[in-house]
Structure formats: structure tokens, C-alpha cells
N, C-alpha and C positions, 0 to 999 in steps of 0.2 A: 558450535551453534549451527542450527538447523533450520530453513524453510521448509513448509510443505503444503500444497495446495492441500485444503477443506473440500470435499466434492461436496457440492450441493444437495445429493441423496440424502435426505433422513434427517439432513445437520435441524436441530432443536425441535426435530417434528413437524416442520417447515412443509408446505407445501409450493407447485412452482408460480404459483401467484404473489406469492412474496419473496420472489426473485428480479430486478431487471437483468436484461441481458445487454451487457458491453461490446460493442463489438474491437478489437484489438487486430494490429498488423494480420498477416500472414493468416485474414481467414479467421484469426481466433477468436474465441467467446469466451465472454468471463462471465458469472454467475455475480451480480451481487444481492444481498439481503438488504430491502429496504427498510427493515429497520435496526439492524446488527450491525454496527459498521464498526464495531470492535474488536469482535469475534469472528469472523469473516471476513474474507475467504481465505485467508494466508493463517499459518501459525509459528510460531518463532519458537524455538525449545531449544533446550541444553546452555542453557545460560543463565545464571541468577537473573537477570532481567528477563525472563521470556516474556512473563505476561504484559509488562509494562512495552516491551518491544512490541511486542503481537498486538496491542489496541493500537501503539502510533503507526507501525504499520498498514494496518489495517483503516483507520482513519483515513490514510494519504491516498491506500488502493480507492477507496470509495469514491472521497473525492473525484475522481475518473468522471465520474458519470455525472458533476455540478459544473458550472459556471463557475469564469475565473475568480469571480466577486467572492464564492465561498471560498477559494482555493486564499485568496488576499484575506481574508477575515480569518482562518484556520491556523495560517502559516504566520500572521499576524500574535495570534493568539499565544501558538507553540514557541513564536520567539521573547516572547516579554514574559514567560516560564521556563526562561533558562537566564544561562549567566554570559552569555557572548554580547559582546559590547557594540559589535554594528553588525548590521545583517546580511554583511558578505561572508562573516565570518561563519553567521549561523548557518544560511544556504550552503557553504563551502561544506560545514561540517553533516551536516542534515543528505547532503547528493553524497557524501563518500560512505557515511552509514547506508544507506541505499544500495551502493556500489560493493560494500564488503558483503552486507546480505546476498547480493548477487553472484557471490563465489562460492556459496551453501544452499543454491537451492537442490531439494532430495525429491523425489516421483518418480513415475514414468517420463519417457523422452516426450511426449504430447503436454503433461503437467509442469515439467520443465522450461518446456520452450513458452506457454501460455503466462508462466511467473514470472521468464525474463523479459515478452511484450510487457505486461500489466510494469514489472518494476521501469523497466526504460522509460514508458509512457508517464510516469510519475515523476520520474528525474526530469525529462522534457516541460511540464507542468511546472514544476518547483522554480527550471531556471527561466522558466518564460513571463512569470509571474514576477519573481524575484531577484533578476536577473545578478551575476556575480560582478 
């Protein structure tokens, strides 16, 4: 399995008003689509789950740029559509899918370092909201 940043050139015929810009550690910038937050910016492949990885993914990337209220309402939502029985267990298992992602991201050394801000900054989110 596979990450790889989406660059914002072209993606759906987009133009850059239906981008906001993130800003991220080290200087970086992430592009997101204000209305795609399925599909962008991240893709997951080589895995019978891609697609289904690639929108939770990408769901959580989004979240980035909302208030913790949506981050409590999402992560709310995503745990009462699984089968973990208390929500240390879900967070616990939810930051190490995160963390294995983290061992496959594919780019340039700039797309690279931009996906492991965006994923940290996620996992930071997840246990600050949801603490384990």
C-alpha cells in the first residue's frame, strides 16, 4: 500500500479559488478542496481497501483546517460505525492506521515531508480531541 500527495494542478478542473491553503510545520502548505474532502489531497492504492482508505483519509486530512467541535462530531460519528467497544480502543487503533500509513508515503522528498506534517498534525488532532 501506497500514499501519494494529489497536487492541486488540474485535479477535477478545479481552479485555485476552490482551494484553502493550510498552513503546516516547517513552512509547509497544503492545498485543500473546499468541497472534495474525499478525494483529496492524499490517495491510498495498492490495497483492496484503497478507496474506502483514501476518503477516511482524506476526511481526517480536511478536518485540519475545522474546529475541534467538527473533529468531536466526525471522530464521533467514525466510532459508532465500527465494532470497538470503548474509544481508547478506537483512537488507539485509528493513530496506528495513521502511523502505518506513515511508513508508505511515495513523491518527491518536498511531497513527502508535506504528508508526514499533514499525517502528524492529524494524529496530534485525533489524541487531543480524544485523548487515549
Amino acid at each position: 500500500m501506497n500514499v501519494i500527495w494529489k497536487r492541486p494542478d488540474g485535479f477535477h478542473g478545479a481552479s485555485p479559488s476552490d482551494y484553502i491553503v493550510l498552513e503546516l510545520k516547517k513552512d509547509a502548505k497544503l492545498w485543500l478542496h473546499k468541497e472534495d474532502v474525499e478525494n483529496f489531497p492524499f490517495r491510498v492504492s495498492g490495497d483492496w481497501e484503497d478507496e474506502a482508505d483514501t476518503r477516511k483519509l482524506n476526511r481526517l486530512v480536511n478536518l485540519l483546517a475545522q474546529p475541534e467541535t467538527a473533529w468531536k462530531e466526525h471522530l464521533t460519528h467514525l466510532f459508532h460505525d465500527t465494532e470497538y467497544e470503548n474509544w481508547t480502543q478506537f483512537v488507539s487503533n485509528t493513530v496506528n492506521w495513521i502511523k502505518k500509513l506513515q511508513l508508505h508515503l511515495k513523491g518527491d522528498v518536498w511531497e513527502v515531508s508535506i504528508m508526514e506534517d499533514a499525517l502528524q498534525e492529524v494524529i496530534g488532532r485525533i489524541e487531543g480531541v480524544m485523548p487515549l
